[in-house]
C-alpha positions in Angstrom: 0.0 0.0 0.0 0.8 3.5 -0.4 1.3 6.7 1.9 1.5 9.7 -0.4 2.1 12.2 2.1 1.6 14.2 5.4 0.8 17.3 6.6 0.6 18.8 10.2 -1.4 22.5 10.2 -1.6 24.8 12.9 -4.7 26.5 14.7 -4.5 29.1 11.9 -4.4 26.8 9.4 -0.5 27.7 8.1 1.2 24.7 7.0 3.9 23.5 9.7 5.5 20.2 8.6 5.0 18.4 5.2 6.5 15.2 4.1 6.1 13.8 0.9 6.5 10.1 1.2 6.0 8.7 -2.4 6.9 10.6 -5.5 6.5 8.5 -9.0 9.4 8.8 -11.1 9.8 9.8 -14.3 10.6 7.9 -16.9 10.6 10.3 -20.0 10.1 14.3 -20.1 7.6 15.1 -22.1 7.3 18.3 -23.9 4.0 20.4 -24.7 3.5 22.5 -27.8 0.2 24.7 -27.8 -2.3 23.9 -28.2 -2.7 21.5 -25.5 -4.5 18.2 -26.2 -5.4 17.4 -22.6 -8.5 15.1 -21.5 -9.9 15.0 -18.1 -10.5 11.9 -17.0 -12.3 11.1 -13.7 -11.0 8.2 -11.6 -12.8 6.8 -8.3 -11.1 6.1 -5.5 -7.4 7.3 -6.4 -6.2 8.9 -2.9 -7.9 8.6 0.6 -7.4 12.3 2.8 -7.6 11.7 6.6 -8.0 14.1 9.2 -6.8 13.9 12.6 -7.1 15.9 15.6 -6.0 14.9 19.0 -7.6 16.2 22.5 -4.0 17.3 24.3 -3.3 19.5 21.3 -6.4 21.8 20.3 -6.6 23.3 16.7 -3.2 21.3 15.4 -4.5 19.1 12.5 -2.2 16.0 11.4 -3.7 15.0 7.7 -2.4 11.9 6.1 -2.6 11.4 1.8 -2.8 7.6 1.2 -4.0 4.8 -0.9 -7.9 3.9 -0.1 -6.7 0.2 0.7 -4.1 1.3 3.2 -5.6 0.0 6.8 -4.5 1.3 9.7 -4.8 4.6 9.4 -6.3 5.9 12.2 -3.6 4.4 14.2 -1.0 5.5 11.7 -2.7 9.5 12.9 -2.1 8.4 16.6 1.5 7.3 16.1 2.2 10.5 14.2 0.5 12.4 17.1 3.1 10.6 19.6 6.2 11.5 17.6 5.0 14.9 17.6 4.6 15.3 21.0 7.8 12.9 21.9 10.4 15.0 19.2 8.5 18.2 18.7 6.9 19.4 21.9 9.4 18.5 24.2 12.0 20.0 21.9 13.4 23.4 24.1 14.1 25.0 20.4 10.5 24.7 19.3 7.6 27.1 19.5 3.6 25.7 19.1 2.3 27.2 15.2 5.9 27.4 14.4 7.2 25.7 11.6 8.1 21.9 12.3 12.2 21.3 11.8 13.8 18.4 14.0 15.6 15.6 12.6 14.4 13.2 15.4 10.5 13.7 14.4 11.9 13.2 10.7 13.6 9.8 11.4 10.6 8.3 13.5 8.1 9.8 11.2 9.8 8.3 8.3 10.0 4.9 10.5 6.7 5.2 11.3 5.4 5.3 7.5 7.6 2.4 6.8 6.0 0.1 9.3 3.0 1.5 8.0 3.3 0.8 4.4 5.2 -2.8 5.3 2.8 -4.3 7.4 -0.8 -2.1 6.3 -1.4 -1.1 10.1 -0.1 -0.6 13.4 -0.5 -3.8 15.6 -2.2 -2.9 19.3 1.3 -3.8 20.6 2.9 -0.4 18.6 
């Protein structure tokens, strides 16, 4: 399964952390000439967005972009909500709505989207 990304926003709804987990390489650069021949397809079911906000932390929204068949999600939204308030909050050099810039919430965030992705949900052990 597939995590596209995440997003953490503040009470004023200003972007503060965004990681994007899976970007789709390229294989050939294509080039456009006008005018543009483009058709607009509409496909069902392509990304899944979900919301989470946690009691401790009021207006501080942690959104997740993934694959409709990922499970686990919600638990993924807790586990992000832990490494934020393990590697973030009790950071000294970090201030609430301020942008998010630790390499320790990187690293377990980035470990936490691997086990994710691997085993398609959080076990109630994790």
């Amino acid at each position: 399964m597939v995590i596209f990304s995440v997003y953490v926003v503040n009470k004023a709804g200003g972007l503060i952390y965004q990681y994007d987990n899976y970007v789709p390489r390229t294989e050939v650069e294509k080039t456009f000439s006008y005018p543009l021949d483009l058709v607009l397809k509409h496909h069902d079911e392509k990304v899944i967005v979900s919301f989470g906000q946690r009691d401790g932390i009021k207006g501080i929204k942690f959104i997740v972009l993934a694959d409709p068949r990922q499970a686990g999600i919600d638990a993924l939204l807790k586990k992000i909500y832990e490494i934020y308030s393990d590697f973030a909050l009790k950071n000294p050099f970090y201030s609430l709505e301020m942008p998010i810039r630790c390499e320790l919430f990187d690293q377990n965030l980035k470990g936490a989207l691997e086990v994710a992705e691997k085993a398609g949900n959080f076990g109630a052990g994790s």
